[in-house]
C-alpha positions as CSV (number, residue, x, y, z in Angstrom):
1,X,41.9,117.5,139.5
2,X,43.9,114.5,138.7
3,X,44.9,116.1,135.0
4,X,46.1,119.6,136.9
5,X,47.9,118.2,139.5
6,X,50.2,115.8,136.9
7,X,51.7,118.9,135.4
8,X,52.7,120.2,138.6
9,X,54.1,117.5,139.6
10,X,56.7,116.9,136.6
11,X,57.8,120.4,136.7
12,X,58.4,120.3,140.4
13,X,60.2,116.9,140.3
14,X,62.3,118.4,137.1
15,X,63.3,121.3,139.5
16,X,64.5,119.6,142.1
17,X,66.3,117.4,140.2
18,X,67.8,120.3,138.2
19,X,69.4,121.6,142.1
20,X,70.4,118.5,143.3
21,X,72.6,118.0,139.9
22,X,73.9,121.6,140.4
23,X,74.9,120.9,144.1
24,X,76.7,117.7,143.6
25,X,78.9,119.4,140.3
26,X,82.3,119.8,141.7
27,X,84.0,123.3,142.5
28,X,86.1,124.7,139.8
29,X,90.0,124.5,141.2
30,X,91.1,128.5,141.9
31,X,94.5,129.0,140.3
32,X,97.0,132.0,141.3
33,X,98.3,133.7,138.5
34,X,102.2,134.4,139.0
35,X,103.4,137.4,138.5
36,X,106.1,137.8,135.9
37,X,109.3,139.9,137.2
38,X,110.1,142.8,134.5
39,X,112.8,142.8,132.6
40,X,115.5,144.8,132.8
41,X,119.4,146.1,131.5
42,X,121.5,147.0,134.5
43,X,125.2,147.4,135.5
44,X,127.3,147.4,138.6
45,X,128.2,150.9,140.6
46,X,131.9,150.8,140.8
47,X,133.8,152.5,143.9
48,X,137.4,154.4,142.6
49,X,139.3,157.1,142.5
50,X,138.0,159.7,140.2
51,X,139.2,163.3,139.4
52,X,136.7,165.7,138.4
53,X,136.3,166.8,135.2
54,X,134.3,170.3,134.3
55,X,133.1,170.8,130.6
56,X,132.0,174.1,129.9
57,X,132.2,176.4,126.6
58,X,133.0,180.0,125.1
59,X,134.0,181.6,122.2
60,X,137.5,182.6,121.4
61,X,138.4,186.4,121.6
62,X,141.3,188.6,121.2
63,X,143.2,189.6,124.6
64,X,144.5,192.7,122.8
65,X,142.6,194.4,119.9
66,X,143.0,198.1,118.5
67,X,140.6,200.1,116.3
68,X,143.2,201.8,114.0
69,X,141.9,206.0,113.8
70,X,143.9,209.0,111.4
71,X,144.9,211.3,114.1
72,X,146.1,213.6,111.4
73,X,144.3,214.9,108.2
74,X,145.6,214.0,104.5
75,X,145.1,211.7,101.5
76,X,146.3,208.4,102.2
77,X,149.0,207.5,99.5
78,X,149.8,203.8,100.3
79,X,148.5,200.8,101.8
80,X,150.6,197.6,102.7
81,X,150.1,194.9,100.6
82,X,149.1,193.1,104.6
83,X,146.7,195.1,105.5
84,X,143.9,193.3,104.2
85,X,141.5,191.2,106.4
86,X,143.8,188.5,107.4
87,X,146.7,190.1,106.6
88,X,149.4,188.9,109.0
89,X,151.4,192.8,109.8
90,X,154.7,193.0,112.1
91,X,155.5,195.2,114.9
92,X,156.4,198.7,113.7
93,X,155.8,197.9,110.1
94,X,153.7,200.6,107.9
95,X,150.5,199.4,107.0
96,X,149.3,203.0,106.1
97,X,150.9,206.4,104.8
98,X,149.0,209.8,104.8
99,X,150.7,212.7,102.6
100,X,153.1,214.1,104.7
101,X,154.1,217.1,102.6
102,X,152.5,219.9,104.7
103,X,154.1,217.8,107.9
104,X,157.4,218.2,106.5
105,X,157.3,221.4,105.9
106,X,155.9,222.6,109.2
107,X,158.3,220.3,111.0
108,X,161.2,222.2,108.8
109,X,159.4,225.6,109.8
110,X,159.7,224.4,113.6
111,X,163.7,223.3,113.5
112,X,163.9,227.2,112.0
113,X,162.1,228.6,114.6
114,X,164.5,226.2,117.4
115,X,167.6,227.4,115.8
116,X,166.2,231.5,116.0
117,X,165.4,230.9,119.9
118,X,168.5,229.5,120.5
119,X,170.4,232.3,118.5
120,X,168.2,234.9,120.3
121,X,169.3,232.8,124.2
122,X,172.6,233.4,123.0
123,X,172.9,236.7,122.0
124,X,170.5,237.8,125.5
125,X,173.1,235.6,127.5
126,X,176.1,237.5,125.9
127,X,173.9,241.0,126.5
128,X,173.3,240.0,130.4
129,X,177.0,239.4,130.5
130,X,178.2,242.9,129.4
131,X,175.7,244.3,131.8
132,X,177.2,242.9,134.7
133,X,180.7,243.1,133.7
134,X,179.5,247.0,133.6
135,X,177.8,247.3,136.7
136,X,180.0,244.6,138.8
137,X,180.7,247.8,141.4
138,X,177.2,248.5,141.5
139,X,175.9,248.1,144.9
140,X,172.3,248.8,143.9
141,X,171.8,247.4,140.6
142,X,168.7,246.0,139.3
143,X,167.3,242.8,137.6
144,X,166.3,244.8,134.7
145,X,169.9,246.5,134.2
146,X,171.6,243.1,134.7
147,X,169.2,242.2,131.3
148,X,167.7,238.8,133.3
149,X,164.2,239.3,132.4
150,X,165.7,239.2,128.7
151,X,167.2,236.1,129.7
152,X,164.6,234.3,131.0
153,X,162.3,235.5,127.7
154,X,164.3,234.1,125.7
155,X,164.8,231.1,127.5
156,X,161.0,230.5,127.3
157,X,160.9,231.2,123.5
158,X,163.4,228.7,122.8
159,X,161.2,226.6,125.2
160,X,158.4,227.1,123.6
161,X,160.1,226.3,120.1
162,X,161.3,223.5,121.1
163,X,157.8,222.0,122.2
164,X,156.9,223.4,118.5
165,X,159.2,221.3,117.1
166,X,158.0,218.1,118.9
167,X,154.5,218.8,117.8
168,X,155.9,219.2,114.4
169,X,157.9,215.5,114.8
170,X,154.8,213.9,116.2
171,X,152.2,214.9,113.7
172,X,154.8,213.8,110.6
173,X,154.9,210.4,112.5
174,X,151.5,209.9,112.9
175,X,151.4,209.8,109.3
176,X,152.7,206.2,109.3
177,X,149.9,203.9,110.7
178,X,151.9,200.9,112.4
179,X,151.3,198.1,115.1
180,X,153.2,197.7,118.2
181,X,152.8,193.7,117.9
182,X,153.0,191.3,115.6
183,X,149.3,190.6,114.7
184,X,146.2,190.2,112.2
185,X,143.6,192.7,110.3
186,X,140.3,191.7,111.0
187,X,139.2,194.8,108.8
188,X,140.2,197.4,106.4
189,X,138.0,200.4,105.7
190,X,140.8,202.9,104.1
191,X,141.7,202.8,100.9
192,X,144.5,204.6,98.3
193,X,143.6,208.3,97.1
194,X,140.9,208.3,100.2
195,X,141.0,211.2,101.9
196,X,141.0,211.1,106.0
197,X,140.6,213.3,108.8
198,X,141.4,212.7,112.6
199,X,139.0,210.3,114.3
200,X,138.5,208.5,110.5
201,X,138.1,204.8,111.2
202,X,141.1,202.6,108.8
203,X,140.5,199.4,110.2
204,X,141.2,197.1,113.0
205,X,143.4,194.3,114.1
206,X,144.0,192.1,117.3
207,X,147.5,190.5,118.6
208,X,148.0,186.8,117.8
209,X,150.5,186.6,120.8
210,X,147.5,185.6,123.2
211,X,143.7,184.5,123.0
212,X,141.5,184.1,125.5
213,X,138.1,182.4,126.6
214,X,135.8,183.6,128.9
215,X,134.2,180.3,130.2
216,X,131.1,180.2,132.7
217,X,131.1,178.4,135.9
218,X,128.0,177.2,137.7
219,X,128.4,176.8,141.3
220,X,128.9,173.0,140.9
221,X,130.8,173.5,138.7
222,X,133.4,175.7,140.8
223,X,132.9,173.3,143.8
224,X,134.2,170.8,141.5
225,X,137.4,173.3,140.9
226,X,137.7,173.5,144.2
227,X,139.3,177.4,143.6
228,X,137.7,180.6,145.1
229,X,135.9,183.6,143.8
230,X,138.1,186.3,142.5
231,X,141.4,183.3,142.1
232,X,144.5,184.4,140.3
233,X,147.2,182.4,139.3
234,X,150.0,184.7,140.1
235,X,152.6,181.9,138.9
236,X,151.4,179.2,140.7
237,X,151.4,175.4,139.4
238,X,149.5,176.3,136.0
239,X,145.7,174.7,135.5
240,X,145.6,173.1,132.2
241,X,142.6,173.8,130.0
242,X,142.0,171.3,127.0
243,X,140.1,173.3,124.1
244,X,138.6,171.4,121.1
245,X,136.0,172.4,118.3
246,X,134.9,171.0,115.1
247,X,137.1,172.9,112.3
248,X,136.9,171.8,108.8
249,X,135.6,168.4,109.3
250,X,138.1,167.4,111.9
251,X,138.2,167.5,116.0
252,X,141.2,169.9,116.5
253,X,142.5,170.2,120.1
254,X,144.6,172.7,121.7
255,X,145.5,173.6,125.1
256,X,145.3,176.9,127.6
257,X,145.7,177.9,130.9
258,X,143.1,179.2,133.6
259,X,144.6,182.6,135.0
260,X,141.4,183.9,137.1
261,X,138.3,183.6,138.0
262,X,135.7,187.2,138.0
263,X,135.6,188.6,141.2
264,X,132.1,188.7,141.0
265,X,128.9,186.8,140.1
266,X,126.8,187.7,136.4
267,X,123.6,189.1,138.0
268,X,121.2,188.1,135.0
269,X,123.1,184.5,134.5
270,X,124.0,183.6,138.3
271,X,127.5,182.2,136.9
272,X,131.2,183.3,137.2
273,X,133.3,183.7,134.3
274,X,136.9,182.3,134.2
275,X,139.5,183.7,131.9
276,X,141.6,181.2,129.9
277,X,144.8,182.4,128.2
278,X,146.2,180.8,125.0
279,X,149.7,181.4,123.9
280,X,150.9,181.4,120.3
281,X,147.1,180.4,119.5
282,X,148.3,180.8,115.3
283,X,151.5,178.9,115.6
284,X,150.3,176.3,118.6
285,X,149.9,173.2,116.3
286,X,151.9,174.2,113.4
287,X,154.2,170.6,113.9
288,X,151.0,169.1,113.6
289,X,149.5,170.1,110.9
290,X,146.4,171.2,112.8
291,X,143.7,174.4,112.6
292,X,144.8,177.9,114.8
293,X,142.8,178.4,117.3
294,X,141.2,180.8,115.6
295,X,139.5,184.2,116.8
296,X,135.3,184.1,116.7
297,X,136.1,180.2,117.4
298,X,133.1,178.3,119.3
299,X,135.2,176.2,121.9
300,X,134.9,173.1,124.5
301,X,136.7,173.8,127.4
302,X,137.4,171.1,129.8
303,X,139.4,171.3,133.1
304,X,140.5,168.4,135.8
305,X,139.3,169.9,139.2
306,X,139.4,167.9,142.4
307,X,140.6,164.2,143.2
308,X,137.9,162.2,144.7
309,X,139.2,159.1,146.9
310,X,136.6,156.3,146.8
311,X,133.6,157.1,145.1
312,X,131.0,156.0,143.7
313,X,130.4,156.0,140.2
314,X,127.6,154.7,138.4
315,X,126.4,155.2,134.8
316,X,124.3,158.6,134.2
317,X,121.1,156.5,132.6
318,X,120.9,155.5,136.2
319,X,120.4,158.5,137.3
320,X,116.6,159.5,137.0
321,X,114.1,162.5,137.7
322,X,114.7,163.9,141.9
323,X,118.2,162.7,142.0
324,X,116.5,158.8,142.5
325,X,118.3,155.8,140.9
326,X,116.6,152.2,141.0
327,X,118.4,149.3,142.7
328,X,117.4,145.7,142.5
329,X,117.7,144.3,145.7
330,X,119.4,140.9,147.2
331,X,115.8,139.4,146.7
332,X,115.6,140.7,143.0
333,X,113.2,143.8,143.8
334,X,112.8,147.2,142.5
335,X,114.6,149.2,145.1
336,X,114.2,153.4,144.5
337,X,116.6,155.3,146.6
338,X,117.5,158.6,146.6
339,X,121.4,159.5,146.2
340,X,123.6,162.6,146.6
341,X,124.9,163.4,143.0
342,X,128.6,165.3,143.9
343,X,129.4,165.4,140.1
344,X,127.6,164.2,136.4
345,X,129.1,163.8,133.0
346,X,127.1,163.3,130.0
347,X,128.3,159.6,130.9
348,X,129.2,158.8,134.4
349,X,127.5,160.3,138.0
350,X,130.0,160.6,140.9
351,X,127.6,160.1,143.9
352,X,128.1,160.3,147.6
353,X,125.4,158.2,149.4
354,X,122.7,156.0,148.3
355,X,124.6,153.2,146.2
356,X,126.8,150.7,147.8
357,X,129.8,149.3,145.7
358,X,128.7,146.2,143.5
359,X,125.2,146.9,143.4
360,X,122.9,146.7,140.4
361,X,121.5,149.7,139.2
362,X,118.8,149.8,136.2
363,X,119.7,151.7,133.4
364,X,116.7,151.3,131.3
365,X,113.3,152.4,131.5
366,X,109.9,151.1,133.5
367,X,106.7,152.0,133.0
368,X,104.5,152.1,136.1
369,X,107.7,151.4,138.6
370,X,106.6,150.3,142.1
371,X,108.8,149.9,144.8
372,X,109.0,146.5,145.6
373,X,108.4,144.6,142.1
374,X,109.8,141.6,140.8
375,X,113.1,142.5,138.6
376,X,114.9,140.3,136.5
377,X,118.5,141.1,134.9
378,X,118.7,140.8,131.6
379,X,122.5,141.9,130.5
380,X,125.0,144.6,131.7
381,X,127.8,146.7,130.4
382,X,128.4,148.1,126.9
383,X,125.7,145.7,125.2
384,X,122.9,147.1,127.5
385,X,124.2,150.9,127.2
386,X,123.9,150.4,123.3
387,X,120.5,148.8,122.9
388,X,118.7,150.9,125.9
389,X,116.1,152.9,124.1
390,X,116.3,156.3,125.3
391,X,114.3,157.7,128.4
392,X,111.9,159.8,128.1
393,X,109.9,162.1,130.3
394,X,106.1,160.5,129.4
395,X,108.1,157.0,131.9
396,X,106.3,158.3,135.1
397,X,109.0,160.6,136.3
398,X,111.9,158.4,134.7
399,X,113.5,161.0,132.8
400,X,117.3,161.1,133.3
401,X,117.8,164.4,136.0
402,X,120.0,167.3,134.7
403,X,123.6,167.9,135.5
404,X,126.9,169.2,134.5
């Protein structure tokens, strides 16, 4: 019994000894972890004056271009040596000449036929004359006696010569193909020994005395122009519109004028078109050495609308998905507000409410933002603006929102 018990008796004492060591073993101190704030490139919102600039784009067009038809059949038998494409042509010059022998000679025919009515006028005048000298005691005497009806017919055929004769004049002149304005070819489909018919295509050429740009306006955009559907200068102060393009390496720049605005909205776009008008667009930046604005052109347009007193302005990486920008607060925490975006370029965003002047906006991204998070500033300015890596829509909703 003795050499059962003795066994027992060790492990038991082991055991207890085993949970009075584990109860007197000191608790383990609990540490808090601190949270490290995240770190982030910012700048300060600014409060000025701005104006409003719009940036749109369209492509260069001729105000006045003229498909060039034969009205009058006949083998062409000369071509100006400037009607070619490019070809620069003056008003009234002859680019083309049909044979006009047959002209000629119907047009001599018709001055034959003129000078015949106007012998046969004369001789029924001098007829009419005799009759009434004869019958001027008549008390009775007829129309017919008094020879007027011979008058009047030959009245009518030298009429009718006459309009003979300008038929004649107007088909020899169509013979000469000629521009009222001083312009270029854009195509020549005619040549020497070819022969034509009326309706015959020759070519076509456009004026170089104006250009124009059909531009398209979103409804920001004309808020920002502060000018009404359907406007027409009519004289008024002009509205300056700065064109540039990329033209044989180079930034070329030239400058037009907004004359109206449609009078009505593009059903399948939802825009409104404004017309710009450039004068002399060939000779325009001759002093300078610079391109023409060039027809077919693919143009910037941009145009100062309305003056802005006060605003707001911070930079357009601030500005992210919903219109929200991220502030960090007087306690260095994310702040996400929501602000009223009156105007964006691809650098600045003119807002109305939401920002107050001084204030720290983020400009880079944050993964997994929550309102209320430790922030820490790590530069501002150019620096920051340079080095940001570029947003991205996969940043939980940080993509930069879309403007004009």
């Amino acid at each position: 019994m003795i050499k059962i018990l003795a066994p027992v008796t060790i492990v038991l004492f082991g055991v207890g000894a085993f949970v009075l060591l584990e109860e007197a073993k000191p608790e383990p101190e609990m540490k808090s972890e601190e949270i490290r704030p995240v770190s982030v490139y910012v700048e300060q919102a600014q409060q000025r004056d701005v104006a409003l600039l719009v940036s749109t784009q369209g492509e260069v067009r001729a105000r006045t271009k003229v498909d060039l038809v034969a009205q009058v059949a006949g083998r062409v038998v000369s071509i100006s040596s400037e009607f070619t494409e490019g070809g620069i042509v003056s008003p009234g010059a002859t680019m083309i000449s049909i044979e006009d022998t047959d002209f000629q000679l119907a047009l001599s025919q018709s001055q034959a036929v003129v000078a015949a009515a106007e012998v046969g006028l004369q001789e029924a005048l001098a007829t009419a004359e005799v009759a009434r000298q004869q019958l001027r005691n008549a008390t009775n005497a007829s129309p017919l006696a008094l020879k007027k009806p011979q008058v009047a017919q030959a009245r009518a055929r030298l009429q009718a010569a006459r309009a003979s004769l300008s038929i004649s004049e107007l088909n020899l002149s169509r013979t000469k193909i000629s521009l009222p304005f001083e312009g270029r070819v854009m195509t020549k489909s005619v040549d020497i020994g070819q022969y034509v018919s009326p309706g015959t295509s020759l070519g076509s050429a456009f004026s170089t005395k104006v250009v124009e740009v059909r531009i398209p306006l979103d409804d920001d955009e004309l808020a920002s122009l502060n000018l009404p559907i359907g406007f027409i200068a009519n004289g008024a102060v002009p509205i300056t519109v700065n064109l540039s393009a990329m033209v044989a390496g180079k930034m070329q720049r030239w400058q037009g004028e907004l004359v109206r605005l449609d009078a009505s909205i593009d059903s399948q776009t939802r825009t409104l078109f404004g017309q710009v008008e450039i004068q002399s667009p060939y000779n325009q930046n001759v002093s300078q050495h610079q391109m023409p604005l060039a027809v077919g052109l693919y143009v910037k347009a941009e145009i100062e609308g309305r003056s802005i007193a006060n605003a707001i302005v911070i930079p357009r990486d601030a500005l992210r998905a919903g219109n929200n920008v991220f502030v960090i607060s007087k306690d260095n925490k994310l702040d996400v507000r929501q602000v009223e975006v009156i105007h964006s370029t691809a650098t600045e965003a003119i807002i109305g409410a939401g920002v107050e002047p001084d204030e720290q906006v983020i400009i880079s991204s944050i993964r997994n933002p929550i309102p209320g998070m430790k922030i820490s500033a790590l530069k501002t300015g150019l620096e920051a603006s340079e080095e940001t890596p570029e947003e991205t829509a996969d940043d939980n909703g940080l993509a930069i929102a879309g403007g004009h």
